[in-house]
GUNURO-92969 format. One record per atom (N, C-alpha, C, O): residue number from 1; atom name; x, y, z. Coordinates in steps of 0.02 Angstrom, whole numbers, padded with zeros to 5 digits. Example, Ala and Ser with C-alpha at 12.3 -4.5 7.8 and 13.67 -1.06 7.14 Angstrom:
REM GUNURO-92969
+-----+------+--------+--------+--------+
:   n : atom :      x :      y :      z :
+-----+------+--------+--------+--------+
:   1 :    N :  00660 : -00284 :  00390 :
:   1 :   CA :  00615 : -00225 :  00390 :
:   1 :    C :  00660 : -00165 :  00390 :
:   1 :    O :  00712 : -00166 :  00423 :
:   2 :    N :  00642 : -00112 :  00354 :
:   2 :   CA :  00684 : -00053 :  00357 :
:   2 :    C :  00645 :  00002 :  00394 :
:   2 :    O :  00670 :  00057 :  00402 :
+-----+------+--------+--------+--------+
END
This chain:
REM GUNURO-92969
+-----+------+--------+--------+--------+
:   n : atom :      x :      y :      z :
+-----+------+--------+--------+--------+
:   1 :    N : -01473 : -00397 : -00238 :
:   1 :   CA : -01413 : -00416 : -00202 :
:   1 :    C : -01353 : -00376 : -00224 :
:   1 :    O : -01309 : -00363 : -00183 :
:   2 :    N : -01348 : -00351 : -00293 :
:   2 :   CA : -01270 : -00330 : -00320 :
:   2 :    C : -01297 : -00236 : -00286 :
:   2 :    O : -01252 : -00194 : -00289 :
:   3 :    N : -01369 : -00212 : -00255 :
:   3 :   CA : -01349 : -00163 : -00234 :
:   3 :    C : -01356 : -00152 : -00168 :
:   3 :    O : -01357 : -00095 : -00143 :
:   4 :    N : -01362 : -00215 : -00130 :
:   4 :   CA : -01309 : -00199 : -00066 :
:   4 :    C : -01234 : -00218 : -00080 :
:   4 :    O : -01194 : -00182 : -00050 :
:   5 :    N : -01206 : -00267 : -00119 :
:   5 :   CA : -01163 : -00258 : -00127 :
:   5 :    C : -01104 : -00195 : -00151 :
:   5 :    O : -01043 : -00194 : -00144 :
:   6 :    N : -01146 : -00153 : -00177 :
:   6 :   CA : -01103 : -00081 : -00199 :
:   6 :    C : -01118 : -00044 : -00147 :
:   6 :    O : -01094 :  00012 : -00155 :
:   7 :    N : -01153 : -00049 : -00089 :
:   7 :   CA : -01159 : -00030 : -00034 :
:   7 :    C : -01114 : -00037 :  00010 :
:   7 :    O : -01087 :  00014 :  00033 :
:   8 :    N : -01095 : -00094 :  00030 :
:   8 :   CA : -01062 : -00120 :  00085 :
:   8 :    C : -00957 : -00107 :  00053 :
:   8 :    O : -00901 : -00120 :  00075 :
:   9 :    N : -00989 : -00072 : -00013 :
:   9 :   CA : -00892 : -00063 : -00029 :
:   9 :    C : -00884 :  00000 : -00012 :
:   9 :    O : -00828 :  00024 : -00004 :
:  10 :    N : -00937 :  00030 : -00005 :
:  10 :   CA : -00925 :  00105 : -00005 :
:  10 :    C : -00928 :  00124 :  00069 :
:  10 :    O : -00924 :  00185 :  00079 :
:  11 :    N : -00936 :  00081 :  00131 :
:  11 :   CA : -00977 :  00085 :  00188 :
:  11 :    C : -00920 :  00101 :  00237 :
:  11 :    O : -00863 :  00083 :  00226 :
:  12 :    N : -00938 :  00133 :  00290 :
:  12 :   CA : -00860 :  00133 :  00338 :
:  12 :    C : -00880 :  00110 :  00411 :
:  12 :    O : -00937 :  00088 :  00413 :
:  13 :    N : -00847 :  00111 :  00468 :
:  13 :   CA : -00854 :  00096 :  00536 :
:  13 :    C : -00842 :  00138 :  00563 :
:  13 :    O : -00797 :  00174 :  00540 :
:  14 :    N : -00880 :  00161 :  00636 :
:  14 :   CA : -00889 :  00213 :  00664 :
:  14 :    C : -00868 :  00183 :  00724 :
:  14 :    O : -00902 :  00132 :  00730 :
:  15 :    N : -00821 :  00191 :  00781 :
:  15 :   CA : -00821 :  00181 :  00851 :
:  15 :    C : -00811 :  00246 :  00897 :
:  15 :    O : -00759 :  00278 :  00906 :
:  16 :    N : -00856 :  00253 :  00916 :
:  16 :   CA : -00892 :  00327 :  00934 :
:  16 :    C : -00856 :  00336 :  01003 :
:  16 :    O : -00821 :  00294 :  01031 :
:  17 :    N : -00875 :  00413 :  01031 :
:  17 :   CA : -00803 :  00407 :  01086 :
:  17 :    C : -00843 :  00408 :  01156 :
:  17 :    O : -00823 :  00447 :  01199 :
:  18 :    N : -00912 :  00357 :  01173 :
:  18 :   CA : -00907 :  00330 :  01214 :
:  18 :    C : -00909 :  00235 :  01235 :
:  18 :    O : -00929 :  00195 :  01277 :
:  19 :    N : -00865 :  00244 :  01153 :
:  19 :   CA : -00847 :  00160 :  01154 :
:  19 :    C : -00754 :  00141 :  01187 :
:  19 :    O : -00703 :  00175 :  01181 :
:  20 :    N : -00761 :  00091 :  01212 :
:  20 :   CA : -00699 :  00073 :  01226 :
:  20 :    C : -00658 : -00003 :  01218 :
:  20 :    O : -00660 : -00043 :  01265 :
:  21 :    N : -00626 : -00016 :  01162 :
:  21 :   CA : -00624 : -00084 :  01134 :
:  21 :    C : -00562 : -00093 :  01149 :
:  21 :    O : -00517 : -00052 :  01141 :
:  22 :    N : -00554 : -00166 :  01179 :
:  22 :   CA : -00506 : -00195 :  01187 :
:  22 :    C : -00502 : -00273 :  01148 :
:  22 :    O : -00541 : -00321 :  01150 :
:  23 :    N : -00446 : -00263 :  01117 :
:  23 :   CA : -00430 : -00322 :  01080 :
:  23 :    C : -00431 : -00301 :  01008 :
:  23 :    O : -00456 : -00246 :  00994 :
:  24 :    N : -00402 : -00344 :  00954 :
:  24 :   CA : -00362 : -00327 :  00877 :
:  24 :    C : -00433 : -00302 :  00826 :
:  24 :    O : -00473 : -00342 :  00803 :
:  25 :    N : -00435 : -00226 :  00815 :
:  25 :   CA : -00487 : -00231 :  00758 :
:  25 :    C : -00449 : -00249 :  00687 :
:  25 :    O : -00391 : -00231 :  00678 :
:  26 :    N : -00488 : -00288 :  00637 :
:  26 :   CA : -00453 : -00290 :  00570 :
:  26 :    C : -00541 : -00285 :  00535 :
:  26 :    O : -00590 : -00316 :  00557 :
:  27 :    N : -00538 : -00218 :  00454 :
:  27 :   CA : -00596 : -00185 :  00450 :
:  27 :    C : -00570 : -00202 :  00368 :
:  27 :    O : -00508 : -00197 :  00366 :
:  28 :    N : -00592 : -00216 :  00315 :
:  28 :   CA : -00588 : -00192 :  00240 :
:  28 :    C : -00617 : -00142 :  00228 :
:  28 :    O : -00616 : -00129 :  00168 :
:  29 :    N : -00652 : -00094 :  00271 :
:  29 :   CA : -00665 : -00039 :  00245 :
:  29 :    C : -00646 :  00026 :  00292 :
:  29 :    O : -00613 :  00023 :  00344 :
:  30 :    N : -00666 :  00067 :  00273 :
:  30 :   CA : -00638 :  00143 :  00316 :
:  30 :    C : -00638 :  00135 :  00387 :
:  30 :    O : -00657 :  00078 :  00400 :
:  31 :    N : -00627 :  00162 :  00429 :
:  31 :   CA : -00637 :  00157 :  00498 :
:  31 :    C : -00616 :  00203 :  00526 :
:  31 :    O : -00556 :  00214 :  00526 :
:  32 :    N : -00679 :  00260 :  00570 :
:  32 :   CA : -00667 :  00309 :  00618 :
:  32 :    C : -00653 :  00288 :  00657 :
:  32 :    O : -00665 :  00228 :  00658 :
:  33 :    N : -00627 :  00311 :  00709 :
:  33 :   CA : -00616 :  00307 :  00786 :
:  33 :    C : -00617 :  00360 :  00825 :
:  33 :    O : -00569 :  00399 :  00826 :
:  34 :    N : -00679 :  00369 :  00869 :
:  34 :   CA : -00679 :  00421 :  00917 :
:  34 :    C : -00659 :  00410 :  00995 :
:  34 :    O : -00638 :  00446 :  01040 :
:  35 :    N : -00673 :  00356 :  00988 :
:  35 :   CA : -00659 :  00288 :  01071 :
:  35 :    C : -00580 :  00287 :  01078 :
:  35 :    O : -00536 :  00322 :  01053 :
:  36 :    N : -00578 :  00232 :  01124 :
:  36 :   CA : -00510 :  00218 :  01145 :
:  36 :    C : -00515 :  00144 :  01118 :
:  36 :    O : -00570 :  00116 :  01115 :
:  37 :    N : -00461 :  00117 :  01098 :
:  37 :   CA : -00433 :  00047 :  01067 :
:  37 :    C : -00387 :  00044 :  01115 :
:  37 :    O : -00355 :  00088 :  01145 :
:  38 :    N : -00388 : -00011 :  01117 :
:  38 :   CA : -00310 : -00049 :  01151 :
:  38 :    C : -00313 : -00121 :  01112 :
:  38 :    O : -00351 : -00168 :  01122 :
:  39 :    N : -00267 : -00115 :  01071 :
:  39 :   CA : -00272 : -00177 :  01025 :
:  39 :    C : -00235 : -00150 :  00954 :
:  39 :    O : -00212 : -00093 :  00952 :
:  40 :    N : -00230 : -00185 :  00910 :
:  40 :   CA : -00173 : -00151 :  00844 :
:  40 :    C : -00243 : -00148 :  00813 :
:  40 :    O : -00296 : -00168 :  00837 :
:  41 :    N : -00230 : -00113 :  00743 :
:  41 :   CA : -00276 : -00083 :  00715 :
:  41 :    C : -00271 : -00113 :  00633 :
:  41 :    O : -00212 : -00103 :  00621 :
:  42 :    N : -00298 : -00139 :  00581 :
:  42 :   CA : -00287 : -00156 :  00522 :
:  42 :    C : -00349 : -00124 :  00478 :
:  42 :    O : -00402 : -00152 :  00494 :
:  43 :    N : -00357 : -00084 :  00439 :
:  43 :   CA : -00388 : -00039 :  00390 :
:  43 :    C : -00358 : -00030 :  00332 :
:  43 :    O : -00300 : -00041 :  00314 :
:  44 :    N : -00426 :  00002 :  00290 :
:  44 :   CA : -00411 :  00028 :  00233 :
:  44 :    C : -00383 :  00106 :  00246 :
:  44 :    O : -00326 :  00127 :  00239 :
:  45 :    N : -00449 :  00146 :  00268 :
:  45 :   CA : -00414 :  00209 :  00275 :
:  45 :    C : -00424 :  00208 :  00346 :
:  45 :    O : -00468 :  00168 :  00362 :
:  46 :    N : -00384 :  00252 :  00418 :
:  46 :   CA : -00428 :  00279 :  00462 :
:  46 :    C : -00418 :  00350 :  00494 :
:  46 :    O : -00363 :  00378 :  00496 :
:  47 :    N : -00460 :  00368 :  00511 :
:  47 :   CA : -00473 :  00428 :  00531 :
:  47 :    C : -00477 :  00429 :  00605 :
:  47 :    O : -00527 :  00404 :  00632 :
:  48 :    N : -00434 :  00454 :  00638 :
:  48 :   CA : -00429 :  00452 :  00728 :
:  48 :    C : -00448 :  00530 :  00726 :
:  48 :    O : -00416 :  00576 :  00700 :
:  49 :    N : -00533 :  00534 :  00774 :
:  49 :   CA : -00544 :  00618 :  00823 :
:  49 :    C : -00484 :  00615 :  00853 :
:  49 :    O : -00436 :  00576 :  00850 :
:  50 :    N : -00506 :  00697 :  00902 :
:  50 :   CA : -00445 :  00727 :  00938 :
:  50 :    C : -00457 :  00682 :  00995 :
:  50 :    O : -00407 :  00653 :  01017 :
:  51 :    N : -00513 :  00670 :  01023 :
:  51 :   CA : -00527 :  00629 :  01096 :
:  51 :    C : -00516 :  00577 :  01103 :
:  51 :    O : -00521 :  00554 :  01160 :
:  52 :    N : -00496 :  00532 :  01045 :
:  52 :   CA : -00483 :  00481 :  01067 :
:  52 :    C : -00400 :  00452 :  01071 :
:  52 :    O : -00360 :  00498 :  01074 :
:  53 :    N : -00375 :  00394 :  01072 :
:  53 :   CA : -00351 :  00358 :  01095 :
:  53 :    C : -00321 :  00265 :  01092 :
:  53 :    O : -00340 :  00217 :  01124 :
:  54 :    N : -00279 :  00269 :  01050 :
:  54 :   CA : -00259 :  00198 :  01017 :
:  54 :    C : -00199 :  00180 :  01065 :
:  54 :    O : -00152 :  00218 :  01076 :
:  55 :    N : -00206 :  00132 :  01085 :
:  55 :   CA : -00134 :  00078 :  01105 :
:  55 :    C : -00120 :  00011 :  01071 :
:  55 :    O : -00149 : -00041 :  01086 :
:  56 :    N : -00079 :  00017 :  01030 :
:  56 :   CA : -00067 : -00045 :  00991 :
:  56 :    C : -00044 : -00008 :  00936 :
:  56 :    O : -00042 :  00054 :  00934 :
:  57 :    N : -00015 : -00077 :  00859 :
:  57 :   CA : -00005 : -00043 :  00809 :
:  57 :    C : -00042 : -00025 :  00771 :
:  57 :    O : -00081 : -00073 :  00767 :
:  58 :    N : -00064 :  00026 :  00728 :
:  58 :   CA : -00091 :  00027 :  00663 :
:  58 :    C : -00068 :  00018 :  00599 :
:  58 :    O : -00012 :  00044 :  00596 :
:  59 :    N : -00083 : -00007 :  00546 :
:  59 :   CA : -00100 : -00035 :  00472 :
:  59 :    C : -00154 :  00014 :  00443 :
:  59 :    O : -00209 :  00023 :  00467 :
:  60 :    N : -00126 :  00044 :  00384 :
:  60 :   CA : -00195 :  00070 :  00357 :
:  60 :    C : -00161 :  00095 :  00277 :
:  60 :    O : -00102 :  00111 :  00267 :
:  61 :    N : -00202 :  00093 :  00239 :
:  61 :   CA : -00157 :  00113 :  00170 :
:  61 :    C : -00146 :  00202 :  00180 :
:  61 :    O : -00102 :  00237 :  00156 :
:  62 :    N : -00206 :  00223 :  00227 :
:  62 :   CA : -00194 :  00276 :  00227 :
:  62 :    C : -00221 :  00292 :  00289 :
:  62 :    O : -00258 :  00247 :  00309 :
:  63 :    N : -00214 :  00358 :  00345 :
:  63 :   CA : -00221 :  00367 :  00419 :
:  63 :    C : -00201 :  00446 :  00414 :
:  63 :    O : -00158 :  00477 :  00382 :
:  64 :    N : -00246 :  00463 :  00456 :
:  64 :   CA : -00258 :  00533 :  00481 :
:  64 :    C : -00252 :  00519 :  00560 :
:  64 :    O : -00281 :  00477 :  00594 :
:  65 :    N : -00207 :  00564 :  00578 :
:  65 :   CA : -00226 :  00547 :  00637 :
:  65 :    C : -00216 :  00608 :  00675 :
:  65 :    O : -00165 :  00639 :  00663 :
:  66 :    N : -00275 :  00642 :  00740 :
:  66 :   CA : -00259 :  00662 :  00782 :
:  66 :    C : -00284 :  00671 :  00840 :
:  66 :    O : -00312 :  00723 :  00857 :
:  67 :    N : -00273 :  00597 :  00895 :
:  67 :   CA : -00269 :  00604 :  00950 :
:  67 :    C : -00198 :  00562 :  00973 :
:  67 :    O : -00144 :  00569 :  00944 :
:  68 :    N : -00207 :  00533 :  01011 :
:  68 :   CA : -00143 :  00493 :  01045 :
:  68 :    C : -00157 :  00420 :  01004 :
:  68 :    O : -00205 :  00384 :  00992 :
:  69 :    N : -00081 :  00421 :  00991 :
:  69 :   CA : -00059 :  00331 :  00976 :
:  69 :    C :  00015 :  00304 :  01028 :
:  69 :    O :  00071 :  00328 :  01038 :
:  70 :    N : -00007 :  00267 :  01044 :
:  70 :   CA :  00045 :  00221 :  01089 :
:  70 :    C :  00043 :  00183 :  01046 :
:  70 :    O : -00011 :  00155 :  01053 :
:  71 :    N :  00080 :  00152 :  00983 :
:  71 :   CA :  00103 :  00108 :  00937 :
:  71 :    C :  00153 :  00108 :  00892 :
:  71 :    O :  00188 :  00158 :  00903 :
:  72 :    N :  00171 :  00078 :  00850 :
:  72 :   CA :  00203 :  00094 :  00792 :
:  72 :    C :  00138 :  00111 :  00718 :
:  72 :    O :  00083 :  00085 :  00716 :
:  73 :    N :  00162 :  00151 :  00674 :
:  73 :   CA :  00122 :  00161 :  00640 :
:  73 :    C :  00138 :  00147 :  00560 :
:  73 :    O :  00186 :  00179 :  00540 :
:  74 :    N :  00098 :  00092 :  00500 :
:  74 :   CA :  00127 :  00068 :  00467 :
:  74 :    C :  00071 :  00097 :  00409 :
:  74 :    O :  00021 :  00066 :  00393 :
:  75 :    N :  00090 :  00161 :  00381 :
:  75 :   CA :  00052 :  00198 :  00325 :
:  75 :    C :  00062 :  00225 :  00249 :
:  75 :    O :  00104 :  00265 :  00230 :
:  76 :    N :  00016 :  00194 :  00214 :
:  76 :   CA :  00066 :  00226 :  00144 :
:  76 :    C :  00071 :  00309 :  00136 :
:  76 :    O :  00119 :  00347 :  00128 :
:  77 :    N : -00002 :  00321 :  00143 :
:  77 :   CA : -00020 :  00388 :  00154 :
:  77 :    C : -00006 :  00407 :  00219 :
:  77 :    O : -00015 :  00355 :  00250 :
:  78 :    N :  00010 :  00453 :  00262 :
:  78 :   CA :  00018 :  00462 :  00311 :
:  78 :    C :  00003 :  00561 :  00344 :
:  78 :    O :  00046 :  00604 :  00337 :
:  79 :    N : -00065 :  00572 :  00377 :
:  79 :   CA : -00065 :  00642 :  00400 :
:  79 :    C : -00074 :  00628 :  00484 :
:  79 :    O : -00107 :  00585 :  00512 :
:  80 :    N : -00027 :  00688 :  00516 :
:  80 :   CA : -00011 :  00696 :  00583 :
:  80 :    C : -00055 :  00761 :  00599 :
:  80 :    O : -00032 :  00817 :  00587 :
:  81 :    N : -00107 :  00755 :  00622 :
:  81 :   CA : -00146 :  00824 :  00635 :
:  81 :    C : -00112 :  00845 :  00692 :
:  81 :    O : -00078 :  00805 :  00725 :
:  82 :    N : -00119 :  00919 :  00711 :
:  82 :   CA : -00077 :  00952 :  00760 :
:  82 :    C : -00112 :  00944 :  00795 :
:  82 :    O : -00076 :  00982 :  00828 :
:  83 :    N : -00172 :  00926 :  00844 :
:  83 :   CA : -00179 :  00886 :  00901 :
:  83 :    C : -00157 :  00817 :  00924 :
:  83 :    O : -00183 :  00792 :  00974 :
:  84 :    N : -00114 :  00788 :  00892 :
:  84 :   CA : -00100 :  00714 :  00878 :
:  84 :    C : -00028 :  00707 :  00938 :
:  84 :    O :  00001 :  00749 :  00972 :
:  85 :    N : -00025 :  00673 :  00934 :
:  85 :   CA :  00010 :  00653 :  01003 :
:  85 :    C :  00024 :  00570 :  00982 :
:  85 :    O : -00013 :  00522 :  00992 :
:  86 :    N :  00085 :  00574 :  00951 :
:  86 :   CA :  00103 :  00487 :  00944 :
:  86 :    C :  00172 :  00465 :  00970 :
:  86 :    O :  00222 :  00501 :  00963 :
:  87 :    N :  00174 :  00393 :  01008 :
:  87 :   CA :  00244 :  00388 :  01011 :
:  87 :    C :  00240 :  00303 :  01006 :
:  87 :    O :  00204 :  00264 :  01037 :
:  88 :    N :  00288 :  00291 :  00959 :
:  88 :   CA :  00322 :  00258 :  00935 :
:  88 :    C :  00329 :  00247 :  00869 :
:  88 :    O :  00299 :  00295 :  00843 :
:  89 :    N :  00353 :  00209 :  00820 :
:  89 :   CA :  00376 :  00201 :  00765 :
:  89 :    C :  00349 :  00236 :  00708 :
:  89 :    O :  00289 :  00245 :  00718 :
:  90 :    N :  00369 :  00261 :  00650 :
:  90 :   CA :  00319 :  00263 :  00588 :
:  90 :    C :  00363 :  00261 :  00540 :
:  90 :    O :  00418 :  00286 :  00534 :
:  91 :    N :  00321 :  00216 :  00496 :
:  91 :   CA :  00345 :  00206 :  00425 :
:  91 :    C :  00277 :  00224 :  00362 :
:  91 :    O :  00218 :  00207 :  00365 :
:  92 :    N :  00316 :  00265 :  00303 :
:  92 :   CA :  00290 :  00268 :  00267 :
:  92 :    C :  00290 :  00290 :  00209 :
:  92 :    O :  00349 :  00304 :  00196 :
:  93 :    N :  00255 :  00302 :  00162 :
:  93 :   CA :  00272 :  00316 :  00085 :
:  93 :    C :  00266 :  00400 :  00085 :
:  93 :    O :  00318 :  00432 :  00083 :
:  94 :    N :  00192 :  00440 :  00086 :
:  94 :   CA :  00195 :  00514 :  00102 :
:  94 :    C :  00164 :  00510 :  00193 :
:  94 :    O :  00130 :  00470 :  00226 :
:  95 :    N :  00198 :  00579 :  00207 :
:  95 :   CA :  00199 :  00590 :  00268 :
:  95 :    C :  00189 :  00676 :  00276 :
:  95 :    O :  00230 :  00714 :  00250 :
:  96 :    N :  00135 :  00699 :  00311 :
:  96 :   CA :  00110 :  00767 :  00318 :
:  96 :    C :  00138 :  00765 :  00399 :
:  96 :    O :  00148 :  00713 :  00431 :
:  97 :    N :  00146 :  00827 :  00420 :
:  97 :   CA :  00139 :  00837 :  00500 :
:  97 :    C :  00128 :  00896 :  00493 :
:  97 :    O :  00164 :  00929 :  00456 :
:  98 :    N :  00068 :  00926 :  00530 :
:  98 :   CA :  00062 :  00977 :  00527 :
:  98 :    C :  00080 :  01013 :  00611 :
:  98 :    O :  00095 :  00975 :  00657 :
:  99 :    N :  00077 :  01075 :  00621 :
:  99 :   CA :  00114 :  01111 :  00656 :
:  99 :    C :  00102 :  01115 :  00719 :
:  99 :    O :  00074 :  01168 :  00731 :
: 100 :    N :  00113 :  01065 :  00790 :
: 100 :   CA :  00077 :  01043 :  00854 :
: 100 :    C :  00069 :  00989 :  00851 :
: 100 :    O :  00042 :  00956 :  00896 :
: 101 :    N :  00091 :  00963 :  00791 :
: 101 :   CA :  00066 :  00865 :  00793 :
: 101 :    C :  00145 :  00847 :  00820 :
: 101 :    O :  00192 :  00883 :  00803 :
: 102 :    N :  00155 :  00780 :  00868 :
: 102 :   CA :  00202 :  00767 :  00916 :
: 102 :    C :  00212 :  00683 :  00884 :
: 102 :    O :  00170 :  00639 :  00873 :
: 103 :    N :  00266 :  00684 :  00880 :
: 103 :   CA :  00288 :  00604 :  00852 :
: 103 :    C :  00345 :  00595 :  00904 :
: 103 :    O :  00388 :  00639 :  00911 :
: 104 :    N :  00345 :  00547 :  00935 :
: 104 :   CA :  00399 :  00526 :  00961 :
: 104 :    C :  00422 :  00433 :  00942 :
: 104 :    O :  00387 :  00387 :  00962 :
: 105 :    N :  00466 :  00427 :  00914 :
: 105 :   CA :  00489 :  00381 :  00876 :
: 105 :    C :  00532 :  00371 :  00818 :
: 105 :    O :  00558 :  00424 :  00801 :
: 106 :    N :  00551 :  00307 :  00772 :
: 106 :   CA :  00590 :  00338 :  00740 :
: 106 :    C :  00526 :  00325 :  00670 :
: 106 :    O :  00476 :  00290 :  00667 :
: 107 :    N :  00566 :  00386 :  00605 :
: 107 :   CA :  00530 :  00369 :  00540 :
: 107 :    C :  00570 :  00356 :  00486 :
: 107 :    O :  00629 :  00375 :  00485 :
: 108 :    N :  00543 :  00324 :  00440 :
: 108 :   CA :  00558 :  00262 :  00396 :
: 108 :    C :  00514 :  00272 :  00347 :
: 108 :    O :  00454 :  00262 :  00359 :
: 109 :    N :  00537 :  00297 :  00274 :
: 109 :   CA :  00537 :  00288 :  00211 :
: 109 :    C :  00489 :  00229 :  00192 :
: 109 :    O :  00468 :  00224 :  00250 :
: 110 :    N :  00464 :  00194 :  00168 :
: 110 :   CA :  00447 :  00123 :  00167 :
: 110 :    C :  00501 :  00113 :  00120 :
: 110 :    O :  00496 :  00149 :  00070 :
: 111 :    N :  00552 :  00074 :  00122 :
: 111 :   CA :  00598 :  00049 :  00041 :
: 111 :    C :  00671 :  00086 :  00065 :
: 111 :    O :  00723 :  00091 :  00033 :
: 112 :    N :  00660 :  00106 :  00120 :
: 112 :   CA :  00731 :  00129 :  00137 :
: 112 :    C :  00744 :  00144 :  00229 :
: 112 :    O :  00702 :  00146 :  00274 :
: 113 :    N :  00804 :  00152 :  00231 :
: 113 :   CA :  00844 :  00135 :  00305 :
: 113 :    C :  00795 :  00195 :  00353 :
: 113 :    O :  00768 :  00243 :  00327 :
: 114 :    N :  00792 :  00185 :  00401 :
: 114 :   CA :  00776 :  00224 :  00463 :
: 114 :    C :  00803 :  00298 :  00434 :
: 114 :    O :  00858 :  00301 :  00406 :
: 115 :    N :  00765 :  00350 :  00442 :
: 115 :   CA :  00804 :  00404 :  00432 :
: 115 :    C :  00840 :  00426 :  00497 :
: 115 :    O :  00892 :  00458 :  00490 :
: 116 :    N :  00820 :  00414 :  00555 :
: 116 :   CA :  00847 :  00443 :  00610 :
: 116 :    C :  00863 :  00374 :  00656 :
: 116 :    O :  00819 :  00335 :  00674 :
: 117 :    N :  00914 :  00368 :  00667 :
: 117 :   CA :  00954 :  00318 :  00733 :
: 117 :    C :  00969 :  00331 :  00775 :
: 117 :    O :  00993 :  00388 :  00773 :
: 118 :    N :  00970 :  00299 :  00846 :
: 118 :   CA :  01001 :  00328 :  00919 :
: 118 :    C :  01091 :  00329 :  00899 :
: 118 :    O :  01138 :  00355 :  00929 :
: 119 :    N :  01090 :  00292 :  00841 :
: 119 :   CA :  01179 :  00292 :  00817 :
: 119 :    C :  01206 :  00386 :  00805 :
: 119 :    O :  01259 :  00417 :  00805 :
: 120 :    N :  01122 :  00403 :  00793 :
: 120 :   CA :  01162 :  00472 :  00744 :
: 120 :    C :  01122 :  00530 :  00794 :
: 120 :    O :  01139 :  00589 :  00797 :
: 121 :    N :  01078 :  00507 :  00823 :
: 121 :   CA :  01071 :  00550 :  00894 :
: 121 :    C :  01125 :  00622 :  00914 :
: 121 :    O :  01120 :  00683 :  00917 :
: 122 :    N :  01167 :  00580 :  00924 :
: 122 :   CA :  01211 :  00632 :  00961 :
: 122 :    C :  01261 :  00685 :  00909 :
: 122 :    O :  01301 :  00732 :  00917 :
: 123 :    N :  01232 :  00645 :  00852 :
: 123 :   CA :  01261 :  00713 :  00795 :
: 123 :    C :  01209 :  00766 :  00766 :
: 123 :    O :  01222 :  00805 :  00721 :
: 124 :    N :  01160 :  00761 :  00793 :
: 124 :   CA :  01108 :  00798 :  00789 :
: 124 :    C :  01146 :  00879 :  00821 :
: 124 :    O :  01198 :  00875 :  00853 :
: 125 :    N :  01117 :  00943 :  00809 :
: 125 :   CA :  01106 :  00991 :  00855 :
: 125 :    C :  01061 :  01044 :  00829 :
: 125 :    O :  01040 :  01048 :  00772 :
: 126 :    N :  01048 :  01089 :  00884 :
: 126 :   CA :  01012 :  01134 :  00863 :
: 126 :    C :  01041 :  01207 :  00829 :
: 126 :    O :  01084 :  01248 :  00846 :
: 127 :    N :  01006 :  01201 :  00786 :
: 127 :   CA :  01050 :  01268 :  00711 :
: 127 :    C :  00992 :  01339 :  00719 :
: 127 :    O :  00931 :  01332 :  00723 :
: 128 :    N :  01026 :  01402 :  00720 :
: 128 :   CA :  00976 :  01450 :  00747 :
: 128 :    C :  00931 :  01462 :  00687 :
: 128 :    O :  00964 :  01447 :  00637 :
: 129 :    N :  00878 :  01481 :  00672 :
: 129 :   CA :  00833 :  01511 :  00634 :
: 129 :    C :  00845 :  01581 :  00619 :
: 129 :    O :  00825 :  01597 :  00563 :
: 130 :    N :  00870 :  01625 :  00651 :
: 130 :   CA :  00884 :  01686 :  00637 :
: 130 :    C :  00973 :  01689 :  00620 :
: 130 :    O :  01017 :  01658 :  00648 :
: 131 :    N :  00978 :  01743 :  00559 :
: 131 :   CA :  01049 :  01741 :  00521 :
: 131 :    C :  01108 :  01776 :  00583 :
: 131 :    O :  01095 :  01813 :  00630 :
: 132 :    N :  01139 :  01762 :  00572 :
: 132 :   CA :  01209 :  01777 :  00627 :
: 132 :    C :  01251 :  01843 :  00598 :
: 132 :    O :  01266 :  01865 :  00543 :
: 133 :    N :  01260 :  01860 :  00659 :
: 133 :   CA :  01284 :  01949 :  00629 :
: 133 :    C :  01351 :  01965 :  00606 :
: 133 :    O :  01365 :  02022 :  00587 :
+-----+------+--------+--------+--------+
END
């Protein structure tokens, strides 16, 4: 019994991408996703393919992600693969984006204020990359 039990800690979930789940997954262990979810998401770690497709929020101590999220995203660890395509919220402790990955929303520190506000929006602008003559 104690070695399925060291089994089942080490074990993850697979929802393959010609699955399509609707309604709240909550997993204590890893969880791929190749499918489409529509439902919030609660994990340890997860790993979203490029093909698939989440609507709702995610929870995860840690999340890779790159296909589309329609949610807010609530991660300690946090990587944005450059096929990734997310819009709405994210909060978190570390945060990767790599170069083609698309966030639309605002992001948040965990332990501190919004870094970006529609208050401070309009003090934003664009600064050139190349030095001025």
């Amino acid at each position: 019994m104690a070695k399925g039990a060291a089994r089942s800690a080490a074990t993850f979930s697979v929802i393959g991408a010609d699955v399509v789940v609707t309604g709240n997954i909550s997993a204590t262990v890893d969880l791929h996703i190749d499918g489409s979810v529509a439902g919030d998401i609660s994990c340890a770690a997860l790993i979203q393919g490029e093909g698939s497709r989440i609507t709702g929020s995610v929870v995860a101590d840690s999340a890779r992600l790159s296909g589309m999220v329609d949610g807010s995203i609530n991660a300690r660890e946090l990587v944005i693969a450059r096929t990734a395509r997310v819009t709405g919220d994210v909060a978190y402790e570390s945060i990767s984006i790599e170069t083609g990955g698309v966030v639309e929303g605002r992001f948040t520190a965990k332990g501190s204020a919004p870094l970006l506000t529609s208050e401070h929006e309009s003090q934003l602008k664009l600064v050139a990359s190349t030095p001025a003559e």
